[in-house]
N, C-alpha and C positions, 0 to 999 in steps of 0.2 A: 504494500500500500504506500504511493506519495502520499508526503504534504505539501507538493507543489501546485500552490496556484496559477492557475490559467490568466495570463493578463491580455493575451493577441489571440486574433484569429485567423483566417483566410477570409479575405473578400474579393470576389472576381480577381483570382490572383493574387492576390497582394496582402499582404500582410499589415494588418491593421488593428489598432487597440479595441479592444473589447467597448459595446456601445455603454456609454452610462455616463453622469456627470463627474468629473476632475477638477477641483483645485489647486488652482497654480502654486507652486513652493517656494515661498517667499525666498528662501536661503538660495533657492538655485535659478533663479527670473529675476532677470533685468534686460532694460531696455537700454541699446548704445545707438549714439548714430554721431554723422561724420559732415561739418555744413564747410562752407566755403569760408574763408576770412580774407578782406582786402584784395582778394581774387590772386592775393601770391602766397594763402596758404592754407592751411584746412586744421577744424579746431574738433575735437572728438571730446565725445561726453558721454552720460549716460544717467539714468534716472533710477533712485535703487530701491523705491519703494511701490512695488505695484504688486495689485490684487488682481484674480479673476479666474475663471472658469471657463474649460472647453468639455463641451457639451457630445461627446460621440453618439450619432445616428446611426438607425441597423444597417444603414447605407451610410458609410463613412462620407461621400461626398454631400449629402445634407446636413454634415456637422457646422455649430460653431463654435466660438471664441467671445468670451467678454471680457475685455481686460481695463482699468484703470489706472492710471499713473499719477501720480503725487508729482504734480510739478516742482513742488520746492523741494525736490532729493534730487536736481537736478545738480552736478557735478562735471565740471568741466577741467577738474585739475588746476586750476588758476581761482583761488578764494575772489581776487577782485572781480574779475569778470562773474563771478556766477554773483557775488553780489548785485553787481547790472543788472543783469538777467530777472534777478525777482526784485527787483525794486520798483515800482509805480511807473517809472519816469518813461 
């Protein structure tokens, strides 16, 4: 007898998580992205506080995603500039 549980299945092929609702793991979900600065260089960040839920369908292609971002965990590695960033002005 297993105590292994079944987490994926086959769906047309393809190998896919089992239909049911998912909580994103805060420890291991973040958001990074990468914008333009001054047009001679590129400034990368990332956002480290987000919740949400993906939702698998018995048809994995009708699944979705709700996710949330706390914009003031936003981090750019430069304290002044993210001060900018969430200030009013």
């Amino acid at each position: 007898m297993s105590d292994t549980k079944t987490t994926s299945r086959i769906f047309n092929e393809t190998l896919s998580p089992l239909p049911g609702v998912y909580t994103l793991d805060p420890v291991h979900t973040f958001v990074e992205f990468i914008t333009q600065h001054l047009v001679v260089g590129h400034v990368r960040g990332r956002f480290d506080e987000i919740t949400g839920k993906c939702t698998i369908a018995e048809d994995p292609t009708l699944s979705s995603l709700e996710v949330s971002i706390e914009t003031t965990s936003i981090s750019t590695h430069n304290a002044k500039r993210d001060e900018d960033l969430l200030s009013s002005q």
